[in-house]
Residue, then its C-alpha position, 0 to 999 in steps of 0.5 A: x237964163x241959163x240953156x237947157x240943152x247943149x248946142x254941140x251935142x244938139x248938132x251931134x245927135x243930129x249929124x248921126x239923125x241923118x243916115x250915113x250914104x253907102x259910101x260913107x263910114x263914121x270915123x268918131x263922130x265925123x263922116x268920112x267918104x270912101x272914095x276912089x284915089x287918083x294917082x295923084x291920091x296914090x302918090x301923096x299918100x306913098x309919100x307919107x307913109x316909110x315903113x308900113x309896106x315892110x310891115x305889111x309884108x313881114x306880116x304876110x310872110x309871118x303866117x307861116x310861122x308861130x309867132x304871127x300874133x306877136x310880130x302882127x302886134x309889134x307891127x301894128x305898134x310901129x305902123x300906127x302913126x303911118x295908119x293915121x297919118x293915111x287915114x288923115x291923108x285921105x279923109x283930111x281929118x285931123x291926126x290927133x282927132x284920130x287918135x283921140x276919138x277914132x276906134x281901131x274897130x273904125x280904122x279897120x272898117x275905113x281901110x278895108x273898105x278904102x281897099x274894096x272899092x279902089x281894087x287894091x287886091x286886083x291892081x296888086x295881083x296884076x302887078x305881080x303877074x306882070x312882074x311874073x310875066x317879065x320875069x319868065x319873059x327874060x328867062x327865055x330869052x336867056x335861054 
């Protein structure tokens, strides 16, 4: 006798029946956490990533100047597999899932929100300013 309905998609419809908690993204069809990295957390993931903080900062510094749309996307370009191993890293769903089922438009909402709520934008501003602090400290004392 054959089935009538699809047992996959059956479960599907009913993991997306069940609200998603408010620390929780669809990336694809999978629910992944936003939660808080240790720094352990930070550590592995700065050890599977090479070129994504330089290309962060060239796109920083690209505002400035008017070819910002083409260096963002050439940028994007050669980050893309560090962006997805991250993601992979932190949500333990698989890379090629990723790739293949995950939206930019999902990639984007979890890193944002990733970033939110581990205070990256306060945690890089204190470093700057304590870098800043040492600096001017050095300077008067040279003086």
């Amino acid at each position: 006798m054959a089935k009538w309905y699809d047992k996959q998609a059956m479960i599907d419809l009913f993991k997306r029946a069940v609200p998603l908690k408010e620390n929780e993204v669809y990336l694809g069809k999978k629910r992944a956490e936003i939660r808080k990295l240790s720094p352990s957390d930070f550590k592995h993931l700065m050890g599977s990533i090479e070129y994504l903080p330089s290309l962060v900062y060239q796109v920083v510094s690209a505002r400035k100047n008017n070819d910002l749309y083409v260096i963002f996307l050439q940028a994007a370009d050669m980050a893309m597999d560090e962006i997805v191993n991250l993601v992979s890293v932190i949500t333990d769903i698989d890379e090629d899932y990723i790739y293949k089922n995950v939206g930019l438009d999902e990639l984007y909402e979890f890193l944002k929100r990733m970033t939110e709520f581990n205070n990256f934008n306060s945690i890089v501003q204190n470093v700057k300013n304590l870098y800043l602090h040492e600096k001017e400290g050095a300077e008067d004392a040279d003086n």
